[in-house]
C-alpha positions in Angstrom: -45.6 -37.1 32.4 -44.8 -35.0 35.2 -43.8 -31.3 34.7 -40.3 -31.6 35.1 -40.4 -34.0 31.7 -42.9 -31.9 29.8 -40.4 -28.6 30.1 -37.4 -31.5 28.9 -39.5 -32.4 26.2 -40.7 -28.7 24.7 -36.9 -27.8 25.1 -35.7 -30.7 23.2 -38.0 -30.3 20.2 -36.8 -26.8 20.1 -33.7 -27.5 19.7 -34.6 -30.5 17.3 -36.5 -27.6 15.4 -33.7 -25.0 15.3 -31.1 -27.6 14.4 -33.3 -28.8 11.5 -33.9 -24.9 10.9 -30.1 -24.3 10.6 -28.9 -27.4 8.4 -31.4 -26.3 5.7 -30.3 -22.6 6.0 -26.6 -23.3 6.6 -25.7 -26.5 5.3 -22.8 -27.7 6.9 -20.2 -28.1 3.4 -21.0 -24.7 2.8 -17.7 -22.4 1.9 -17.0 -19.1 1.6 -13.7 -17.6 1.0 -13.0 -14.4 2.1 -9.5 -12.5 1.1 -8.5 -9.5 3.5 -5.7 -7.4 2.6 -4.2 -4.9 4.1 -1.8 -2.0 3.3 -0.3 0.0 5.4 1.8 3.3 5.6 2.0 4.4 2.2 2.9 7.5 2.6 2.1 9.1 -0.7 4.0 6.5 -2.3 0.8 6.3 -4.6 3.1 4.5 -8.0 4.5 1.0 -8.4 8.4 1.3 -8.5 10.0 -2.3 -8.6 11.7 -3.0 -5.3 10.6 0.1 -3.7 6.8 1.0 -3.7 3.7 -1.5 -4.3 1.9 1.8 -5.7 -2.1 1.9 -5.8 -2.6 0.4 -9.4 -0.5 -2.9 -8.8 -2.7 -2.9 -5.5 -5.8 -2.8 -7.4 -4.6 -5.7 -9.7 -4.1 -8.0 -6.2 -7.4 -7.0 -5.4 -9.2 -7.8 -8.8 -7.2 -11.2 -8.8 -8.3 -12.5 -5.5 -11.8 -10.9 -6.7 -11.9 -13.9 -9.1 -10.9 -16.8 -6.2 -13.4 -14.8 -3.8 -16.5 -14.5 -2.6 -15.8 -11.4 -0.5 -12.7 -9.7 -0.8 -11.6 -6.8 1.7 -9.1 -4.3 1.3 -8.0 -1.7 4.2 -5.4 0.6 4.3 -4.0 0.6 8.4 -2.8 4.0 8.3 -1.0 6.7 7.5 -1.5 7.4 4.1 -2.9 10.6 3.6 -0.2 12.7 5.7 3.3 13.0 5.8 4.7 13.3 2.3 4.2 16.1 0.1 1.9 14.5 -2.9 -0.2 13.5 -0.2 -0.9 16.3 1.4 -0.7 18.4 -1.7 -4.5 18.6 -2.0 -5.2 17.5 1.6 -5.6 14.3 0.9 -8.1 13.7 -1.5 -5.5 12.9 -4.5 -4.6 9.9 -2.5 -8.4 9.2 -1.5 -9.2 9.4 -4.9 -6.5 6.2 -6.1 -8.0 4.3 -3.1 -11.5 4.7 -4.4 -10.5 3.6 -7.8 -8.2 0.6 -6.3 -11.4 -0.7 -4.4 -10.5 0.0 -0.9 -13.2 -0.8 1.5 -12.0 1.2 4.3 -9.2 2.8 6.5 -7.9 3.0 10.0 -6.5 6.1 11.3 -2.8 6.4 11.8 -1.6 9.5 13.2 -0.1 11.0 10.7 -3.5 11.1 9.3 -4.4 13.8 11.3 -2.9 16.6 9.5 -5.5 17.7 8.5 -7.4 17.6 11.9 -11.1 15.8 12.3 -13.3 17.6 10.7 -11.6 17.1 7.2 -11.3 14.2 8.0 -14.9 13.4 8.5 -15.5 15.6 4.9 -12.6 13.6 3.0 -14.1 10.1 4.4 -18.0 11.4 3.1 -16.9 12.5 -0.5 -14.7 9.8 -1.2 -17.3 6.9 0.2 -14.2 5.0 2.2 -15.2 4.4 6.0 -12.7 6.1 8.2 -12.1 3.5 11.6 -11.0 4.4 15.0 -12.5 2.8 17.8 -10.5 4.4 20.2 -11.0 8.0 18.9 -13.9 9.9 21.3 -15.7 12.6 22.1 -17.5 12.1 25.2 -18.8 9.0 25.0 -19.1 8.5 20.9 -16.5 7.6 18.7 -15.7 10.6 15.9 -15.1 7.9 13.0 -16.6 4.3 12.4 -15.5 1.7 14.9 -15.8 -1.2 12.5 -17.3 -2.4 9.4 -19.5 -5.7 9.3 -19.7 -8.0 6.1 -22.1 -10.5 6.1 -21.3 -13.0 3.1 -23.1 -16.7 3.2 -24.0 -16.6 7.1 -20.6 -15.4 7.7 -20.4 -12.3 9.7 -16.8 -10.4 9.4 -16.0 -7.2 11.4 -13.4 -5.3 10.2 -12.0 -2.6 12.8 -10.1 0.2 13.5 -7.9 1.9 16.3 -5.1 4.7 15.6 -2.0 3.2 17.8 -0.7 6.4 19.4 -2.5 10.1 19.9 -3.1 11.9 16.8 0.4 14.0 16.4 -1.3 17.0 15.2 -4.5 16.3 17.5 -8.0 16.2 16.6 -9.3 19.5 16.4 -8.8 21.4 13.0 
C-alpha cells in the first residue's frame, strides 16, 4: 500500500465511522414537527372581536392546539404591537407584554412603531417580561441593541428564528 491509498483508506473509514455514528444518533425516519406562527401588527387590538380582531386569548388557544400536534411550537409577534394605539401605549407597553407572556409568545421582532418608547425601554420591557426582542439590523457600532435571532434545537433539528425592523425606527432609538 502506497501512501496515496493509506490516506484513501483512513478517510474512508472515517466517513464509514461518522456515517455509522449519525444513523444511530439521527435515524433517518425520525420526525419532528415544528408549528411557527406568527402575528403581526396588532396594534393594541389585544380582544377577540368576530370578524375584526384575532385578540391575544383566541391566539393562545391556536397555540395550545398545535401544542398537542407538536413537538416544538413557536409563536412570534412581527411587529408593531406595543405602539400606536392608546391601550397599548397606556402603560408603555407592558399591558400588552403582559397578554403575550400569558399567550406563550416566544419572541418579537421590532416594527417601528415599536419604538415609542425609545431603546432603552425597550431593552427593560423585553428583560421583565422574558420575550426576546429581535432586530438584526438594529446597531450600535458594530453590536446589535436587541437579539438577532433565536435558535431551537428540537430532535437534531436546529431552527433560527430572526428579526429585522423593515424601515428606521419612526421615533428613533434613543429615549
Amino acid at each position: 500500500m502506497n501512501k496515496f491509498d493509506r490516506i484513501l483508506a483512513v478517510i474512508l473509514a472515517v466517513i464509514a465511522g461518522a456515517a455509522i455514528i449519525a444513523r444511530a444518533v439521527i435515524p433517518p425516519d425520525r420526525h419532528v414537527a415544528v408549528s411557527c406562527v406568527f402575528t403581526s401588527n396588532i396594534q393594541g387590538n389585544a380582544l377577540y372581536i368576530s370578524g375584526e380582531n384575532a385578540g391575544y386569548e383566541k391566539i393562545a388557544g391556536i397555540r395550545a392546539q398545535l401544542e398537542d400536534k407538536s413537538d416544538l411550537t413557536i409563536l412570534i409577534d412581527s411587529g408593531g404591537c406595543l405602539g400606536a394605539s392608546a391601550f397599548a401605549e397606556e402603560n408603555s407597553g407592558k399591558d400588552i407584554l403582559s397578554l403575550m407572556v400569558s399567550a406563550g409568545y416566544s419572541g418579537m421582532s421590532l416594527g417601528k412603531t415599536d419604538y415609542v418608547y425609545g431603546t432603552e425601554r425597550l431593552r427593560q420591557l423585553s428583560k421583565e417580561s422574558g420575550i426576546p426582542f429581535l432586530a438584526a439590523n438594529i446597531v450600535s457600532g458594530t453590536d446589535t441593541v436587541f437579539k438577532d435571532c433565536i435558535e431551537y434545537n428540537e430532535g437534531g433539528l436546529i431552527v433560527l428564528i430572526t428579526g429585522v425592523c423593515d424601515t428606521l425606527p419612526m421615533y428613533g432609538t434613543e429615549g
